[in-house]
One Martini backbone bead per residue (centre of mass of N, CA, C, O) as a GRO file, in nm:
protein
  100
    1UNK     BB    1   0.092   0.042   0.026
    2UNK     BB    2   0.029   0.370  -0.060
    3UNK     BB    3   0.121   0.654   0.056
    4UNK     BB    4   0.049   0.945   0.096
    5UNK     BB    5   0.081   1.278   0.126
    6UNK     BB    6   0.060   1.512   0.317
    7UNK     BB    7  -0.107   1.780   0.357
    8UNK     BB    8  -0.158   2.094   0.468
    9UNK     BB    9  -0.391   2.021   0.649
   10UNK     BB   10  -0.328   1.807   0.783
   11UNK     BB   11  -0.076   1.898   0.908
   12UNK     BB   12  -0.283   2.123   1.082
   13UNK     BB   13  -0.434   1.894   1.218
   14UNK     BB   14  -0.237   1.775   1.379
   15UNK     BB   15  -0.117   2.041   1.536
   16UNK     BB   16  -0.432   2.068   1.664
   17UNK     BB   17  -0.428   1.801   1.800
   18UNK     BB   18  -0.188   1.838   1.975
   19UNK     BB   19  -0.268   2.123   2.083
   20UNK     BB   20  -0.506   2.000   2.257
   21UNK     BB   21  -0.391   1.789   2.398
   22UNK     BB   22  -0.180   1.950   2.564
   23UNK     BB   23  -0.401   2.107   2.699
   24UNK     BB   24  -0.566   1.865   2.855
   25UNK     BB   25  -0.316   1.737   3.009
   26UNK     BB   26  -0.138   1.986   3.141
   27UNK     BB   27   0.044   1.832   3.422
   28UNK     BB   28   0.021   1.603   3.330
   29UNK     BB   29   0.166   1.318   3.215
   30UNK     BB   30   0.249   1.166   2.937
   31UNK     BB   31   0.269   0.862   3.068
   32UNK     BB   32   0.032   0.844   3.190
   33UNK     BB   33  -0.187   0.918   2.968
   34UNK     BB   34  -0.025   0.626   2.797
   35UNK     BB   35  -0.103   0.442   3.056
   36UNK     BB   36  -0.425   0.496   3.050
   37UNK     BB   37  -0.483   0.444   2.698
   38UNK     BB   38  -0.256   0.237   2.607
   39UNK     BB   39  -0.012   0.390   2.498
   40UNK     BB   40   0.287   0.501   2.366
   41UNK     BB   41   0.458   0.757   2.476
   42UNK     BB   42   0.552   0.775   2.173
   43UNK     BB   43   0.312   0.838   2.041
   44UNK     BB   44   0.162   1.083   2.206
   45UNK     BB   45   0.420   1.244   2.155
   46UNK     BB   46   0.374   1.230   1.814
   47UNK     BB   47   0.078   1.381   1.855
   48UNK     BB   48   0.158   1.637   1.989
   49UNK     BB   49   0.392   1.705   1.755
   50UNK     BB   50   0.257   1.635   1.444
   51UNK     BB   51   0.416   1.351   1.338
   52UNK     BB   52   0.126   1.230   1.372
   53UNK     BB   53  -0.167   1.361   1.182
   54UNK     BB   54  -0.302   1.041   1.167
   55UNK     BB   55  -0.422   0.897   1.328
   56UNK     BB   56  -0.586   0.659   1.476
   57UNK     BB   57  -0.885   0.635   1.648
   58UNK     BB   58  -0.877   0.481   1.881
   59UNK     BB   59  -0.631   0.632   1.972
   60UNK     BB   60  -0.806   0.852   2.051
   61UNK     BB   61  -1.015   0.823   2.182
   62UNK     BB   62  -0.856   0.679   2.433
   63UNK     BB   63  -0.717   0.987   2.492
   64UNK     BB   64  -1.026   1.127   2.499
   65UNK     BB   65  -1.115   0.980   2.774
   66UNK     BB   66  -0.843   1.050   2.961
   67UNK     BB   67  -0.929   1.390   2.912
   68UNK     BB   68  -1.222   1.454   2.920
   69UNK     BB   69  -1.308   1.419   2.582
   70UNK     BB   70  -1.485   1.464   2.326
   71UNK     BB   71  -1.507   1.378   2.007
   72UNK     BB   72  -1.641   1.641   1.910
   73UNK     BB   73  -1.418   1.856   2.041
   74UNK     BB   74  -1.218   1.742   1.852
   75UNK     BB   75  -1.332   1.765   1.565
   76UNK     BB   76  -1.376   2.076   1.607
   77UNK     BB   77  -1.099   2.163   1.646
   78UNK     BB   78  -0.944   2.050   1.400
   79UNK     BB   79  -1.192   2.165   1.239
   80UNK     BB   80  -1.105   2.441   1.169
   81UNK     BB   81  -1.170   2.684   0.971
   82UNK     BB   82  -1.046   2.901   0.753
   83UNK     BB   83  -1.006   3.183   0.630
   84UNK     BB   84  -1.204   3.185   0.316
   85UNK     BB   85  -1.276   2.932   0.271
   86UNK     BB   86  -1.395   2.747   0.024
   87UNK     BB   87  -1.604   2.460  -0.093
   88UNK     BB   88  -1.352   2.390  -0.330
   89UNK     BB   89  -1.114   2.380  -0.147
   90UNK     BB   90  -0.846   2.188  -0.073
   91UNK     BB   91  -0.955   2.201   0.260
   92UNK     BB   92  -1.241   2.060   0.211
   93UNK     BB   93  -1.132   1.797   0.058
   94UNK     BB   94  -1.006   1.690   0.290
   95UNK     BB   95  -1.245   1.672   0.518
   96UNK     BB   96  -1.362   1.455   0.334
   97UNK     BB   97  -1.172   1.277   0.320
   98UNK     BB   98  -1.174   1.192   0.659
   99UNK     BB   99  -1.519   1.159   0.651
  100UNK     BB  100  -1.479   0.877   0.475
   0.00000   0.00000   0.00000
């Protein structure tokens, strides 16, 4: 399996997914937050630095319930539309690539 190349919203969307959980993690440490989702806490560092733009689902879910975060809170602060985007253009097709 061929990957592409991650868009420039992709890549966008990864870094406020990353910048979300690390708010919502606050004082908590992070090797906690990856051992209470069960996740490798290289793992939960490379999502929340933006390294892995495109987690996978149970990967969020998981660590978006150890931070008492909604999946829909989630999904709303990484799809935060930019100023100006209209629906033809390219980071609009993104977002429906993501929820397809």
């Amino acid at each position: 399996m061929v990957r592409l190349p991650l868009t420039p919203a992709e890549v966008e969307r990864g870094q406020r997914l990353g910048a979300l959980l690390r708010r919502a993690r606050a004082e908590r440490s992070m090797l906690e937050i990856a051992l209470d989702a069960r996740v490798s806490p290289e793992t939960l560092r490379k999502i929340e630095t933006g390294r892995v733009a495109t987690p996978a689902f149970p990967t969020i879910a998981a660590i978006a319930d150890v931070l008492g975060l909604s999946l829909d809170d989630v999904w709303a602060e990484i799809t935060q539309p930019k100023y100006g985007v209209e629906p033809g253009s390219s980071d609009h097709n993104a977002r429906e690539r993501l929820a397809s």
